[in-house]
N, C-alpha and C positions, 0 to 999 in steps of 0.2 A: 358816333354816339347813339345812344337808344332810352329809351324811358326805359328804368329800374323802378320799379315801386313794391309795397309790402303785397304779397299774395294774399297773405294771413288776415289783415287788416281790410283788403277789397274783399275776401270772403265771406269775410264777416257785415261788411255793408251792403253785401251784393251788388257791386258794381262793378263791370266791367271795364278791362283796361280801354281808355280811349284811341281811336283812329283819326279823331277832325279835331282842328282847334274848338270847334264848339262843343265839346264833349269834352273837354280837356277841365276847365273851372265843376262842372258836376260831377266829375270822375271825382278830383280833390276834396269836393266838398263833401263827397261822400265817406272818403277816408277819413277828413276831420268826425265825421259823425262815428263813426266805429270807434274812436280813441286818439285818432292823429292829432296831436297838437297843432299843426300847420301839413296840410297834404302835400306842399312843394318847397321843396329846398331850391329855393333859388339861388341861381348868382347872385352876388351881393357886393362882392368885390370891387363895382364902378370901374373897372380895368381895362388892359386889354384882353382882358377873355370876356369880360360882360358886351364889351365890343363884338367878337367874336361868335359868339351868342345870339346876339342883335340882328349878323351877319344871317346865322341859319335861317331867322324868323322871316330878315327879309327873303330870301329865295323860297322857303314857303310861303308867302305870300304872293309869289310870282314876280317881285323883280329879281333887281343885281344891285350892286355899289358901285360895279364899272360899268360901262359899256362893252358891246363883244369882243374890240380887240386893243381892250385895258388901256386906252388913250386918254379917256375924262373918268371923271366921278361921277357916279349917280343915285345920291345921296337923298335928295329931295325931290320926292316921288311920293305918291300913293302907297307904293308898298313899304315905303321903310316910317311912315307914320301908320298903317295898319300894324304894322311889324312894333310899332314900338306904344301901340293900344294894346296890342297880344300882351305885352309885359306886362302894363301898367297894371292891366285887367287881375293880374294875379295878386298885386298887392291893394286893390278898392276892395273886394272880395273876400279880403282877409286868407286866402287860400297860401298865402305866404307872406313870411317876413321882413320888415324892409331891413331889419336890423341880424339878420341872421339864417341859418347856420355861416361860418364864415369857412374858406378854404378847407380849413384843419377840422374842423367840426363837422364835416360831412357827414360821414361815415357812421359816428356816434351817437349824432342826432339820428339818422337813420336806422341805427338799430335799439334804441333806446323809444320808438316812435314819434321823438318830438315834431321829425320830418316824416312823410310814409311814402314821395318819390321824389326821382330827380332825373334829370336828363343827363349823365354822362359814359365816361368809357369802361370797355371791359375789365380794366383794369383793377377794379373794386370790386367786381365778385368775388376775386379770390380774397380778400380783407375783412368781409363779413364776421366770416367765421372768428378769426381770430380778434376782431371789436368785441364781439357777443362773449367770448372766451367758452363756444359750445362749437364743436365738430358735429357738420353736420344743418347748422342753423342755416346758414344760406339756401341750403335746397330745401327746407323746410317753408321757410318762409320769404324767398323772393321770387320776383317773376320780372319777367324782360318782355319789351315789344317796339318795334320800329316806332321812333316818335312819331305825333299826332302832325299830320296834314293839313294847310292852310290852303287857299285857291289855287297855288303854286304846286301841290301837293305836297311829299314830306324830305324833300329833301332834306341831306347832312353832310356834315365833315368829314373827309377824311384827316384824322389827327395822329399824329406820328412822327418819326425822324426820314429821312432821307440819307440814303449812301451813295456817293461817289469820291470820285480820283480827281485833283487837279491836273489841270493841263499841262502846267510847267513844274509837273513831279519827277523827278530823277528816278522813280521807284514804280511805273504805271504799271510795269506785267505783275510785279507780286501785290501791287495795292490791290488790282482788278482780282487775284486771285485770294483775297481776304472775303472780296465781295461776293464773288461767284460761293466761298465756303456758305458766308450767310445767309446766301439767297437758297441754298441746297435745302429741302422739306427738311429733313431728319433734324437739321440745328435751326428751323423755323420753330420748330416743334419744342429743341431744347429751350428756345427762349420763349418760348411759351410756360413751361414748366418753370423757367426759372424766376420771368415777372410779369408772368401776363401778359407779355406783350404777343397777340392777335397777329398770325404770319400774315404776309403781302402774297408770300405763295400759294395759291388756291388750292393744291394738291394737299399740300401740309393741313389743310381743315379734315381729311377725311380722314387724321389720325384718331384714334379712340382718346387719344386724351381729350380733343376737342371736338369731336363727331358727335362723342358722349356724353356731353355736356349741354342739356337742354337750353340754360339759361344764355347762350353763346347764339343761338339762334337766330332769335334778333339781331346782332350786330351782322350777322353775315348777308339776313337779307337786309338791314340799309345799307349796308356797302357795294349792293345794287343800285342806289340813288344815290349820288354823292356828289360834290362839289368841293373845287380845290380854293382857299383864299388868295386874293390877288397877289400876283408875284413882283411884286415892286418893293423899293428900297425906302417908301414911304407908307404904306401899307398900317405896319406896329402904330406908327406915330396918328395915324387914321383912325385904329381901332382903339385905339387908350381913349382918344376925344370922344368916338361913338359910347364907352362907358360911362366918360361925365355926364357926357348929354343925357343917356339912357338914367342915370340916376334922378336928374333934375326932373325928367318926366315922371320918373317912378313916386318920386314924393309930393311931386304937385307943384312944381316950382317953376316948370315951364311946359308948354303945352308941343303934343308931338309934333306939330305943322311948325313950331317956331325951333323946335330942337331940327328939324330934317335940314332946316334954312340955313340953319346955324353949320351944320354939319357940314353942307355941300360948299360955305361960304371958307371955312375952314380947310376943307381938302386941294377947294382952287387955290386958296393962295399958296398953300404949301406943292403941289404939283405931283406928279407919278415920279421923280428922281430920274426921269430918263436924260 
């Protein structure tokens, strides 16, 4: 992921894209003052992506959710109640909505100004254009930069699918050699053309489709910092709960030190599935 926000609209305010969480509420407020109805599109969603989310803010803050070799939870910490102030912070400020844009709404709120940034993937650069219904509007008026840095600094996601062969496939040399096509630049590339999807191949970035493409920048350098979510069969069921929780803070219903509590008491009982 990367901060996407209006160019046009920080131009206009004169404000520069932020690099620190504490730059991050003055950036937005600046964009509300140019015109933005709300400077951040938050999640909203209470899910498991607002979980998910939750996740980033704590490793910018410098912890984790596990421990290093994903045995416990670490849930209730300093960092995941800093981490979940970072949130809160956006909706006291009024810098965002608690009530919206909602999944589907992204996009349009975002190019209609209601929203003027958001934290997500490259995958919606290429949609601009055709939301606005002007060729051309995206590079007119967006700009990309590695999200804002917390004491942790700015770690991200890597978001994506994974390919592999099971073991007990009857078919493993032609499965392996579906993979090895996809893994190939030239059809990294195709599938970039065909939906955005950002190759895993590094070579495949120096193609002119996407070498040429300013607004791509960003994401390549945070895929310099990144972090993968825990790989456990309990994990989904972990990050759904961190969304409730993360709501209940956001509207004022429960305080982040009794949601962290909540959180960590929650994942012990349920365990890592191993």
């Amino acid at each position: 992921y990367a901060l996407v926000y209006r160019q046009d609209i920080a131009d206009a305010a004169g404000v520069t894209a932020p690099t620190t969480w504490e730059e991050m509420v003055p950036f937005l407020e600046g964009l509300q003052s140019a015109g933005a109805v709300k400077g951040f599109g938050a999640d909203v969603g209470w899910d498991v992506y607002s979980g998910q989310n939750l996740t980033q803010y704590v490793w910018q803050a410098g912890g984790d959710v596990m421990n290093s070799d994903g045995t416990e939870w670490t849930l209730d910490t300093p960092e995941m109640v800093a981490a979940m102030e970072y949130v809160k912070n956006f909706f006291d400020t009024g810098v965002a909505d608690i009530g919206g844009p909602g999944f589907l709404d992204t996009q349009s709120y975002f190019v209609e100004g209601k929203t003027a940034a958001m934290i997500t993937g490259p995958w919606v650069i290429g949609q601009f254009d055709a939301v606005a219904g002007e060729d051309g509007w995206t590079a007119e008026n967006v700009g990309t930069v590695p999200v804002p840095g917390g004491a942790g600094g700015n770690i991200e996601t890597i978001a994506g699918g994974s390919l592999g062969v099971l073991t007990d496939s009857d078919n493993q040399e032609n499965a392996w050699k579906v993979i090895r096509y996809l893994a190939e630049p030239d059809t990294q590339v195709a599938q970039y053309d065909a939906y955005a999807s950002l190759p895993a191949v590094q070579s495949a970035w120096e193609d002119p489709a996407i070498a040429d493409e300013p607004l791509l920048d960003a994401y390549f350098e945070q895929l310099q910092n990144t972090k993968a979510y825990p790989q456990n069969s309990t994990w989904i069921e972990v990050a759904t709960q961190m969304g409730a929780e993360i709501e209940a803070v956001a509207k004022g219903t429960e305080t982040p030190e009794d949601a962290a509590a909540s959180l960590q008491s929650f994942a012990e009982n349920l365990g890592t599935g191993e």
